[in-house]
Structure formats: C-alpha cells, structure tokens
C-alpha positions as a Markdown table, in Angstrom:
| # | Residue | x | y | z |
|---|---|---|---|---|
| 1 | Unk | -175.2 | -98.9 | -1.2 |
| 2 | Unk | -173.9 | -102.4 | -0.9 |
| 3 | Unk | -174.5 | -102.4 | 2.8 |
| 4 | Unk | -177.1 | -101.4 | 5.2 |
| 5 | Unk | -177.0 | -98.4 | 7.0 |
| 6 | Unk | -177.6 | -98.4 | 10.5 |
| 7 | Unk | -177.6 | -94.6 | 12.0 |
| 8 | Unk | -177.6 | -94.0 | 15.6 |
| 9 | Unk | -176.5 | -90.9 | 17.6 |
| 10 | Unk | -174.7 | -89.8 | 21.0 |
| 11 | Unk | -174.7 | -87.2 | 23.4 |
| 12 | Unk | -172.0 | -88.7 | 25.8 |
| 13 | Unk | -169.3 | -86.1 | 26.0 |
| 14 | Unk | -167.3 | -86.0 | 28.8 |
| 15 | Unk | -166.4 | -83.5 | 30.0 |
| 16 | Unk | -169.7 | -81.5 | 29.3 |
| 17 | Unk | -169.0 | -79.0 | 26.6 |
| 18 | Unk | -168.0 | -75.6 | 26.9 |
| 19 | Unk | -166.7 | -72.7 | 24.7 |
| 20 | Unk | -163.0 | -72.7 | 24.8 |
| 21 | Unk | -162.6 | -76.6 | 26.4 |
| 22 | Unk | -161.7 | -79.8 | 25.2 |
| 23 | Unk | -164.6 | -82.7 | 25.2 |
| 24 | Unk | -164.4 | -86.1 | 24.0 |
| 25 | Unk | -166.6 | -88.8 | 22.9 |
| 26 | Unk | -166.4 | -92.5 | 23.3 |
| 27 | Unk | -167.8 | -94.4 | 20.1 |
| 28 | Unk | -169.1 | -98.2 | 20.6 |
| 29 | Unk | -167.6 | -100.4 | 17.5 |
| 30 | Unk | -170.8 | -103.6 | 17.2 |
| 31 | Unk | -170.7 | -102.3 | 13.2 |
| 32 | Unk | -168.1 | -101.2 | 10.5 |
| 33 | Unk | -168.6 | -97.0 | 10.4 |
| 34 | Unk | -169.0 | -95.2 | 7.5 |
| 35 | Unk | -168.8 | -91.2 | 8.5 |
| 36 | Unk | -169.7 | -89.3 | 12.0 |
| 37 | Unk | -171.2 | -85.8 | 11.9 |
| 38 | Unk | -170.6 | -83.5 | 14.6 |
| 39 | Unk | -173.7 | -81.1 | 15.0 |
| 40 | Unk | -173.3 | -78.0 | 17.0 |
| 41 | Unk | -175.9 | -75.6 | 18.1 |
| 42 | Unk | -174.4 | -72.6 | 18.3 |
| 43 | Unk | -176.4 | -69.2 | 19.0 |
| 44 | Unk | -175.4 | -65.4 | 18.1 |
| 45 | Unk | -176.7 | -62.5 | 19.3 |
| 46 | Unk | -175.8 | -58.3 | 19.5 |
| 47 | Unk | -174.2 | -58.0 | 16.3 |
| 48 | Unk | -177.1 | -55.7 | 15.1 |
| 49 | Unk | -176.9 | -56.7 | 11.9 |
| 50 | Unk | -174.5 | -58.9 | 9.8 |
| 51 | Unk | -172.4 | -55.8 | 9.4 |
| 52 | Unk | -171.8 | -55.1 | 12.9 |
| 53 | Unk | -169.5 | -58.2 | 14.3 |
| 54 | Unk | -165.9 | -58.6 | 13.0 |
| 55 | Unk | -165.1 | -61.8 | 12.0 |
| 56 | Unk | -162.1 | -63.8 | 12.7 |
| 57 | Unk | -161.3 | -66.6 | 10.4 |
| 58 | Unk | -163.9 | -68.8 | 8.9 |
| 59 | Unk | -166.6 | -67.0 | 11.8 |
| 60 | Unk | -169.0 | -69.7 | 13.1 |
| 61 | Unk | -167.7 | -72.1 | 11.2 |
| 62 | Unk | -164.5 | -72.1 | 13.1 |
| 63 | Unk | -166.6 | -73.1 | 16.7 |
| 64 | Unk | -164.4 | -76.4 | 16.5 |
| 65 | Unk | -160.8 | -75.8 | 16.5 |
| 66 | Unk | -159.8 | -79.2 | 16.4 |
| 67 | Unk | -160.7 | -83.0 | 16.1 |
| 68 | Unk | -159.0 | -85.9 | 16.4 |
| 69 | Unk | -160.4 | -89.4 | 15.7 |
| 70 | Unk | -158.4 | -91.8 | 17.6 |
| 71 | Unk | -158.8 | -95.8 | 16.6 |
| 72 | Unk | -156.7 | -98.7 | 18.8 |
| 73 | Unk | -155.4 | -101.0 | 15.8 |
| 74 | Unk | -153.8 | -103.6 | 17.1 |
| 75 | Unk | -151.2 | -103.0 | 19.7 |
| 76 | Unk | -151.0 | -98.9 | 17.8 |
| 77 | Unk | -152.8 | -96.6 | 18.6 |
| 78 | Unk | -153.5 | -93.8 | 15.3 |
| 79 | Unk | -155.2 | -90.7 | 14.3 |
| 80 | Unk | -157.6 | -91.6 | 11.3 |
| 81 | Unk | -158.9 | -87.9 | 11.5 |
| 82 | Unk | -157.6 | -85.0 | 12.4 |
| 83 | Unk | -158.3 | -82.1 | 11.5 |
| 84 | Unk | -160.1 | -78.6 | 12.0 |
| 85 | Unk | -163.9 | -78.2 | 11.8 |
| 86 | Unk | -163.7 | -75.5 | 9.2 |
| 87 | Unk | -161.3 | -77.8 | 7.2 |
| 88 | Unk | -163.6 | -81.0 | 7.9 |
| 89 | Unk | -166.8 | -79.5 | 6.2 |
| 90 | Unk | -164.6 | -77.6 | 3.4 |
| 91 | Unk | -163.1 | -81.0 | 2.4 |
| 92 | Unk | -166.3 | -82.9 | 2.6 |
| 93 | Unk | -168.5 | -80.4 | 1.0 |
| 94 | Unk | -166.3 | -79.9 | -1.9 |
| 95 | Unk | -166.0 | -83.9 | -2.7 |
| 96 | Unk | -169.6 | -84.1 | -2.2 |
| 97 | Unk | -170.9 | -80.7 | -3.6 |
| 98 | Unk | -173.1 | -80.2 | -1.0 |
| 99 | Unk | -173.6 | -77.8 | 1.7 |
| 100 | Unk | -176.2 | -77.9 | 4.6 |
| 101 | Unk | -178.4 | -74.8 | 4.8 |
| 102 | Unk | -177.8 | -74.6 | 8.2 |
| 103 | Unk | -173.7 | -75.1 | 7.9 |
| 104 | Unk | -174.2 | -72.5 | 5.0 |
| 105 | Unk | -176.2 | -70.1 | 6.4 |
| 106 | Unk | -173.3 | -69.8 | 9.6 |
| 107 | Unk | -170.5 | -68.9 | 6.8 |
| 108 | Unk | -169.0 | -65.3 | 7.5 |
| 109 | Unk | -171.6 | -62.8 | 5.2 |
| 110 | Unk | -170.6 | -59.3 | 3.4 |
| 111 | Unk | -167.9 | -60.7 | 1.5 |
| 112 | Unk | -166.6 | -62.7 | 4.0 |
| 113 | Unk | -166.0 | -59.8 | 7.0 |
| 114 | Unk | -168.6 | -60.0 | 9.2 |
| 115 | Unk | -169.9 | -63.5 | 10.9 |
| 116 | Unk | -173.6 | -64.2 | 10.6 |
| 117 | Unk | -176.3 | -62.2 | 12.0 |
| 118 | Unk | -178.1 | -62.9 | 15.3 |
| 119 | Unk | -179.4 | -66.3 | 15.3 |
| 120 | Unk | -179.2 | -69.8 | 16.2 |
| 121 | Unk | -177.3 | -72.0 | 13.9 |
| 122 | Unk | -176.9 | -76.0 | 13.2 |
| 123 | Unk | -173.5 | -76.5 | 12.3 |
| 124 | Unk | -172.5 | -80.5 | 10.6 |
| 125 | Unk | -168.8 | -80.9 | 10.8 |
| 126 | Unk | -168.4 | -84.0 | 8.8 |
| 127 | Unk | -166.3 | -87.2 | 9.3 |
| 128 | Unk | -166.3 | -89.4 | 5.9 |
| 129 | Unk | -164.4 | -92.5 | 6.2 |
| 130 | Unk | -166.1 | -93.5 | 3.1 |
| 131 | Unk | -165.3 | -90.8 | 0.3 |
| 132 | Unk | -167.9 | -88.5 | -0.8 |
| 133 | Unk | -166.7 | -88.5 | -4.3 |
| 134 | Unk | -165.8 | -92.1 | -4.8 |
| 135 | Unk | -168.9 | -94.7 | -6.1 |
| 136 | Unk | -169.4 | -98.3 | -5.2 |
| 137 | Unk | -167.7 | -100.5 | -4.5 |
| 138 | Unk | -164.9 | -98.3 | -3.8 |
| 139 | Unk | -167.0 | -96.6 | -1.8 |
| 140 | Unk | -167.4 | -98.7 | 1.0 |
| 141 | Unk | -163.7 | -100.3 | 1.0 |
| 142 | Unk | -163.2 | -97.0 | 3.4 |
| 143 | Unk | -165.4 | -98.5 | 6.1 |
| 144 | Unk | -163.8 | -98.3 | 9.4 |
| 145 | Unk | -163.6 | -101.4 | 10.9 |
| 146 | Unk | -164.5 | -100.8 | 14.1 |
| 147 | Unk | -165.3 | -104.4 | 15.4 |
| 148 | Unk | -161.5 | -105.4 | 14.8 |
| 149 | Unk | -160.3 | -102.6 | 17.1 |
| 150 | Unk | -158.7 | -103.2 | 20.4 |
| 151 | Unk | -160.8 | -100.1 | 22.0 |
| 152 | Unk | -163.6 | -98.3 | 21.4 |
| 153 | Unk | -162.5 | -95.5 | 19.2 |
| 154 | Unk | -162.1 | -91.8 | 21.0 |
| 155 | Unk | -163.8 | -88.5 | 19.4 |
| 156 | Unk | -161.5 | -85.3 | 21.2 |
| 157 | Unk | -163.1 | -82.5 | 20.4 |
| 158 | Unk | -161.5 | -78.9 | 20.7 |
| 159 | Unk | -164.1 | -75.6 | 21.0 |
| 160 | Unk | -163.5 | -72.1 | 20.3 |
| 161 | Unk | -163.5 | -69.9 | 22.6 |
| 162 | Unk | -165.7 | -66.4 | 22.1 |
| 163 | Unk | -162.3 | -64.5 | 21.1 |
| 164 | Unk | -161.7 | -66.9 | 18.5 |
| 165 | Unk | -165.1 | -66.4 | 16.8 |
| 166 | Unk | -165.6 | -62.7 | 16.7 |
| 167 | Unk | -163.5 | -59.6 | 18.0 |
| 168 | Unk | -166.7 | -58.1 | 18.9 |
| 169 | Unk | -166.8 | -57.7 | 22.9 |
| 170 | Unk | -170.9 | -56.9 | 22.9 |
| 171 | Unk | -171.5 | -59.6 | 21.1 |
| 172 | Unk | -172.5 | -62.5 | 22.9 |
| 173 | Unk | -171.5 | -66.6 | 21.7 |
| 174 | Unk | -174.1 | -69.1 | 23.1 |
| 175 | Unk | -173.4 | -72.8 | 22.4 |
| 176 | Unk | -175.9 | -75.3 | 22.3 |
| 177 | Unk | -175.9 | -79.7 | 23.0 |
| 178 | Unk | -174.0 | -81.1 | 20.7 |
| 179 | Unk | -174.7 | -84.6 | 19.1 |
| 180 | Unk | -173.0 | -86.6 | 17.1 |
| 181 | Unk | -174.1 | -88.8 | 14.6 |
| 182 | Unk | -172.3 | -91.8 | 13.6 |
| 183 | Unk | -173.8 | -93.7 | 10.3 |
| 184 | Unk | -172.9 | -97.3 | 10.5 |
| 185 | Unk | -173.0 | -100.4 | 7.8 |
| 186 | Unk | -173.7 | -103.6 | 8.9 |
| 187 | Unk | -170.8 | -105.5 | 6.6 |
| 188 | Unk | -172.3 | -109.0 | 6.0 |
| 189 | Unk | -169.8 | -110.1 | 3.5 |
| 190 | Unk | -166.8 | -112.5 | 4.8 |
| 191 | Unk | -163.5 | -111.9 | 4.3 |
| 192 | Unk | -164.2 | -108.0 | 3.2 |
| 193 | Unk | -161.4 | -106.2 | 4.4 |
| 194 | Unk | -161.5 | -102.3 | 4.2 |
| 195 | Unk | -158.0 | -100.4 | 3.4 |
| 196 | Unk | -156.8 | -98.1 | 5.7 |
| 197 | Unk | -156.4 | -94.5 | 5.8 |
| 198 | Unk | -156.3 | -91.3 | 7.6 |
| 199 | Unk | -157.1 | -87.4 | 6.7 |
| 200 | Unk | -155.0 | -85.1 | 8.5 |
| 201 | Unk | -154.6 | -81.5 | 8.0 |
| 202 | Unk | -151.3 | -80.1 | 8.9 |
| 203 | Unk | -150.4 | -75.7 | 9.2 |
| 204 | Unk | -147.7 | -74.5 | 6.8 |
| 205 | Unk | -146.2 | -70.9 | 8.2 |
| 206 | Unk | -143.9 | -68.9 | 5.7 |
| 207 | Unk | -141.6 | -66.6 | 7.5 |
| 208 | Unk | -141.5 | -64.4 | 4.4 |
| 209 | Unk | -141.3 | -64.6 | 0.3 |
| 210 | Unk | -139.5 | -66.7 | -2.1 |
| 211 | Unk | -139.8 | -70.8 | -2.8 |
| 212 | Unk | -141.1 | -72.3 | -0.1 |
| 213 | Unk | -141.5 | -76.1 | -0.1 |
| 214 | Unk | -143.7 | -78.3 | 2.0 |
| 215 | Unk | -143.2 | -82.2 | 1.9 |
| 216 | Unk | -146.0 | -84.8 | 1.3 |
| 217 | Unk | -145.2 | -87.3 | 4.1 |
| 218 | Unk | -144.6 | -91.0 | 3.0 |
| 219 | Unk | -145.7 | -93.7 | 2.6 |
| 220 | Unk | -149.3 | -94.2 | 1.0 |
| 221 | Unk | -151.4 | -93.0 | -2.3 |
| 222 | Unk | -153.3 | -89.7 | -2.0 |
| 223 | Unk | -156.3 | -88.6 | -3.8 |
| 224 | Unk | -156.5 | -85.7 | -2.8 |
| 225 | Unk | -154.9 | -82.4 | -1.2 |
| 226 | Unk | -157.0 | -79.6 | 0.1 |
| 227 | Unk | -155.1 | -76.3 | 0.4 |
| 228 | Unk | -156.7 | -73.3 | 2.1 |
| 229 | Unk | -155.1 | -70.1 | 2.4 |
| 230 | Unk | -154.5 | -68.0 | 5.6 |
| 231 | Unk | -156.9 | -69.8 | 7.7 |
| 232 | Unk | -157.5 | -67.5 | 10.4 |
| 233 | Unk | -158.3 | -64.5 | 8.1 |
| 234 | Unk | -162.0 | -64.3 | 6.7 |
| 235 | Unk | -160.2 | -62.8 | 2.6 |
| 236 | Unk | -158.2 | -66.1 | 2.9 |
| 237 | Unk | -156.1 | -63.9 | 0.2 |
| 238 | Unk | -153.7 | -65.5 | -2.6 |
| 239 | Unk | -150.3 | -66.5 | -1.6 |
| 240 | Unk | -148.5 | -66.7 | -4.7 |
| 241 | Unk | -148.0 | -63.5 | -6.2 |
| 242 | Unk | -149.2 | -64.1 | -9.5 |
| 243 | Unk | -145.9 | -67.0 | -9.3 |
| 244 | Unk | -146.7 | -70.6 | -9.6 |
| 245 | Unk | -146.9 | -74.0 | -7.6 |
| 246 | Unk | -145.9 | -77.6 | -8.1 |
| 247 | Unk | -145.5 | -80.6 | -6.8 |
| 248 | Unk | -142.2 | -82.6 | -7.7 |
| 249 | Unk | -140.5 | -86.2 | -6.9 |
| 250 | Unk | -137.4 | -87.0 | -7.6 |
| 251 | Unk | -136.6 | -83.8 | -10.4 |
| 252 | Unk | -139.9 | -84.4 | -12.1 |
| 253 | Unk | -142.6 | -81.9 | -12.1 |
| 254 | Unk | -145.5 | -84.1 | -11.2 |
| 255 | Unk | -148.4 | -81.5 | -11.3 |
| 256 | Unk | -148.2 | -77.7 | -12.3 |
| 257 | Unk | -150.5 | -74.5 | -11.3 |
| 258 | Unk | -150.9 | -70.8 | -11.0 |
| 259 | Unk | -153.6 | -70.2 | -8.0 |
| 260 | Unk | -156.2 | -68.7 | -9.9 |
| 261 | Unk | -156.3 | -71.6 | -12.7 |
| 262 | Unk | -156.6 | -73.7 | -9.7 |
| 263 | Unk | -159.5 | -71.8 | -8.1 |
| 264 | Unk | -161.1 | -72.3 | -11.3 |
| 265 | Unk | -160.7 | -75.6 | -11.6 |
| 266 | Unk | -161.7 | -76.2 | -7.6 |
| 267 | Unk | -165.0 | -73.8 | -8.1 |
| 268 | Unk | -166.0 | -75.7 | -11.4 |
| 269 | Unk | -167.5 | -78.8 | -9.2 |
| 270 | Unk | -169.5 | -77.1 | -6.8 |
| 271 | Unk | -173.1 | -75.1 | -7.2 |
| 272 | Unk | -173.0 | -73.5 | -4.0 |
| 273 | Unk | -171.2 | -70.9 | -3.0 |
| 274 | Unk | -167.4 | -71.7 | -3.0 |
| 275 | Unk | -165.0 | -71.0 | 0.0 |
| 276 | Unk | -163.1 | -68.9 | -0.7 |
| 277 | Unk | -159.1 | -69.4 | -0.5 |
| 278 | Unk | -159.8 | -72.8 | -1.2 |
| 279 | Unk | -158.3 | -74.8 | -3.8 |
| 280 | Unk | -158.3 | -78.8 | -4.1 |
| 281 | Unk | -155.8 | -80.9 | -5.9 |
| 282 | Unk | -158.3 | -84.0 | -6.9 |
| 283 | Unk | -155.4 | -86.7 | -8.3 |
| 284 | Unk | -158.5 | -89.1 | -8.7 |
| 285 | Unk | -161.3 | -87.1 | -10.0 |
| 286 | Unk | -162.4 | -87.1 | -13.9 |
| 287 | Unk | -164.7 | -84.4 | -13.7 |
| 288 | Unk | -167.5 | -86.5 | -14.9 |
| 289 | Unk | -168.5 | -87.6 | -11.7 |
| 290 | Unk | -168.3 | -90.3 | -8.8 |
| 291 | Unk | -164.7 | -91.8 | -8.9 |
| 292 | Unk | -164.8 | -95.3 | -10.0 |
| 293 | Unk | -161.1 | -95.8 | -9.3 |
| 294 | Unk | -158.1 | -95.1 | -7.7 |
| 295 | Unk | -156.2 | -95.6 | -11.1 |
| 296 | Unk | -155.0 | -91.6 | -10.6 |
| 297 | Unk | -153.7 | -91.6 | -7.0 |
| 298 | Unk | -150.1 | -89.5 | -5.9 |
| 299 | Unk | -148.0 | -92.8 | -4.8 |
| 300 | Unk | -145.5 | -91.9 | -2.7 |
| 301 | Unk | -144.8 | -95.6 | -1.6 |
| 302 | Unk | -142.2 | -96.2 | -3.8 |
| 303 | Unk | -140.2 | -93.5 | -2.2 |
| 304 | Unk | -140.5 | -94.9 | 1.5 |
| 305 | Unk | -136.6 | -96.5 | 1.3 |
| 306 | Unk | -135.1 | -93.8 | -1.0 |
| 307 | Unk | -134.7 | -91.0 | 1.4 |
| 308 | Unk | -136.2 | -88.8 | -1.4 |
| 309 | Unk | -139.4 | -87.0 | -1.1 |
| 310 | Unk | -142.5 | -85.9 | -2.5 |
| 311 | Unk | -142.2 | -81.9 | -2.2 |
| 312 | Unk | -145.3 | -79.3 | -2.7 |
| 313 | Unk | -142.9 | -76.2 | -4.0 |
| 314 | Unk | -144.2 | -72.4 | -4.2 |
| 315 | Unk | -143.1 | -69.2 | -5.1 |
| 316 | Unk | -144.6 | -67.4 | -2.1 |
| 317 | Unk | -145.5 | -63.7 | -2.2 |
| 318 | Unk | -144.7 | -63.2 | 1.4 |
| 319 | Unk | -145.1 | -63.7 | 5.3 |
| 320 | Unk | -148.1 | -66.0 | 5.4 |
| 321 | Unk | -149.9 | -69.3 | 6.1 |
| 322 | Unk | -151.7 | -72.6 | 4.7 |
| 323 | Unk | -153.2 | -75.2 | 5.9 |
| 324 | Unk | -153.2 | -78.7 | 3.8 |
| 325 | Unk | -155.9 | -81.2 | 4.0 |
| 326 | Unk | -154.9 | -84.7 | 2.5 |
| 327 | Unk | -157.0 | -88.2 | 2.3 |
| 328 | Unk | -154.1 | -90.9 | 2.0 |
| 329 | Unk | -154.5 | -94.4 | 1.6 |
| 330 | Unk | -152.1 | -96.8 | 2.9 |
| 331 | Unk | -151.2 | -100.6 | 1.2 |
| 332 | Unk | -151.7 | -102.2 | -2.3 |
| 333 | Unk | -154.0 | -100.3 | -4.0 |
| 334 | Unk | -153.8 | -102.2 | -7.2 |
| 335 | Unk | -157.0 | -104.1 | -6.4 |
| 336 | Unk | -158.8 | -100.7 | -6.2 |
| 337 | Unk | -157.5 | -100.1 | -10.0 |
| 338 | Unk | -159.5 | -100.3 | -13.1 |
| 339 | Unk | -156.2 | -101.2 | -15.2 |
| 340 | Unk | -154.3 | -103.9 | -13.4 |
C-alpha cells in the first residue's frame, strides 16, 4: 500500500440501535478513509434446525436495509454510498473474492429457503471507497478525502425489523452492539488529489413482461454494475425468460448477454459460494487479476449535453424486480489510463 493504514473503530450511534429503527454515526475526518465496515452481532434462536425458519430475502444478511454515507463537499452535500447491506457485502465480496466466515455462515442455507440455524452471527457489511479489485496506485486515488470536508461525514443506518428477516413468528431475532470500523491512510504526499465517486444501488420494478429499459444516469465512467434479481426473495429467480439483455447508447449495442452466460462469467471469479441471482457487469476487469487501469470504463460523460442516454434494455419474462449496484467515477479519467 502506498500509504499507511491507520484503523480505529466506533460505537457512537445515536440513537441506540434497535431492530426496525434508524441509527446514525458521526465519523471524525483527521485522515483520508479508505473503507468502513459495519459489524453486526446478530443472534437467532427457535428455528429448530435450519429447516424450520422461512426466510425472506437474503435472511440475515438482509438485518441492514439501508445505508447512506453522507460527505459535506464544499457548500453540497452528497451520498458517496448508498446502498443495502445485502448489496454492500455482494458487491465487495465479488470484487474482492472474499467472504468472511462469519458473513458466510449467516447466508440463507438449504438451497437458499431457510435462514441460518440458531446461533449468534458477525455480520461485515463493507464500505470500499478504495476498490477491492483495482491495484496500486489506482487503488488508493479512491481515498475519501475527509480532511477537505466541510462536516464530519454522517453513517444513517437502516435495520430490519424481525418481519423482515424471517416469517417465522416462534422464532426469536436478537441483535447485538454494533461497531464500525473505519480503516484510514495517513496521505503524506502533497498535492494528491483523490477522484470522486459514489456507489449507489437503485430498485427497478417491472409491472409485467416485454422490453423493459432502465437508464444509466449521467454524467461519469462506470466500472462496474451489479445486478441482483428479485431482492426480497431467497431463489432470486432469472428474469429474462431465456431472452437477452443489453446495454445501448446512442443506437449502438455497447454490451450483449443472455443471464445464464452472465452468471457464468460473474461465478468464474469467485471460490466461495456464489450468490445467487447475482450477475456483475465488470467494464474494467481482465480476468487476470487486480485492475491496473481504468482504460475499460462505460463513459457516459460525453452524453451529459446530448439529451441522449445510456439505457440497460431487457426482454423481461414478467412482473418482477432488480436491484442495480453501480461504482461511478466522476471527472477526467484520462490520467487513470494506461493508453493516453
């Protein structure tokens, strides 16, 4: 790493937190952050057996239904995150592949039905500023640069309730202190300036079958787009029909696929266990490793004063949902090029 980590932790949520409430989090900004990881006790008991507790979505992974990260930039204030907690450790896990044991171990069980059996699980929802998948120095040119902000940025977390987690009404949802740890860098280099960013995760609902299309909002250069299938269902079943998927700009097919060559393509990078539903669009990646740069991004910049758009276009089997999980990058990129 080119600089040094400093890692420190919190437990100052206010309100306290509680299972179906909204907490929040101040963060203090002396260095430049590199990721924040949410850690969530969370305790379940009376299902008898991993077999015995219908689960609801992603099961204990779905305990946070929402976070927002919000920074003070100037005189603006901006979401850099936000996004569900499911979608959070999806996204970082698959850039990364890696999975906790602990985060692993709270996945739904029995072909995705059922939630985990009684226990208490650790839960890290992950915040990377810095890409997982990218190597130095790109790496670190995702630092937030907290000491410039105007505020200290604001952590609002959303919890599940019990209803959300399991339709099992013996079953009892206990949860724990949560701490969050931020991992810092202490950026000793003048005049390094970071680019700026956010990952936001956005619902798509499809009243019922035919082409559906979703735009990619502009401006800025993606490298990547998650898509997960009907979130709150534990199959997270294909949408497509067997039809195909594309994204387009201006008339020309940018990107082409059906969802299972997708899926293969998605479950070829990790060696754990992949999620199911989940397919990731990597415009960066070579599948040789660690991104070295940004040469691949989606740049929708060039469309900001057309009035045209950047369009994800489906042939959708019928009523359903998706959720889409994108990392863009905002500015020049050019310096972040290995062809200039």
């Amino acid at each position: 790493m080119i600089f040094q980590k400093r890692k420190d932790f919190s437990q100052q949520f206010s309100p306290a937190p509680a299972l179906g409430g909204l907490t929040q989090i101040a963060i203090s900004r002396e260095f430049h952050i590199e990721s924040l990881v949410l850690i969530v006790p969370v305790t379940f008991a009376g299902s008898a057996g991993s077999g015995a507790s219908p689960a609801i979505g992603n099961g204990l992974l779905d305990i946070v239904k929402r976070l927002t990260l919000t920074i003070q930039d100037g005189s603006q204030n901006r979401n850099v995150f936000d996004v569900t907690g499911a979608g959070a450790i999806f996204d970082a896990a698959t850039l990364a592949n890696r999975l906790d044991s602990g985060t692993n171990a709270a996945r739904n069980v029995n072909d995705d039905t059922n939630v985990a059996a009684d226990g208490t699980y650790l839960i890290r929802i992950p915040l990377c500023a810095c890409n997982p998948s990218f190597a130095e120095p790109l790496f670190s040119r995702f630092l937030l640069p907290a000491p410039r902000y105007q505020a200290n940025p604001v952590l609002n977390v959303t919890l599940a309730s019990k209803a959300q987690i399991t339709s099992d009404a013996t079953a009892t949802l206990t949860l724990g202190a949560p701490v969050l740890e931020i991992n810092r860098r202490f950026v000793n280099l003048q005049g390094f300036v970071p680019f700026d960013f956010d990952v936001i995760e956005t619902r798509n609902t499809f009243a019922g079958g035919g082409q559906q299309i979703v735009e990619i909002p502009t401006p800025g250069s993606y490298s990547s787009l998650m898509i997960l299938n009907d979130p709150d269902a534990p199959a997270h079943a294909d949408l497509l029909g067997g039809g195909e998927a594309r994204i387009q700009m201006l008339g020309q097919t940018i990107q082409r696929w059906t969802e299972p060559t997708l899926l293969s393509e998605t479950d070829s990078r990790t060696t754990f266990t992949p999620f199911r539903g989940l397919r990731m669009l990597d415009f960066v990646g070579d599948g040789k490793g660690q991104v070295a740069s940004l040469d691949g991004a989606l740049n929708t910049n060039a469309l900001q004063l057309t009035g045209a758009r950047m369009q994800v276009i489906q042939a959708i089997a019928g009523a359903s949902a998706q959720n889409f999980l994108a990392r863009r990058i905002f500015g020049d990129i050019r310096d972040l090029r290995a062809i200039k």
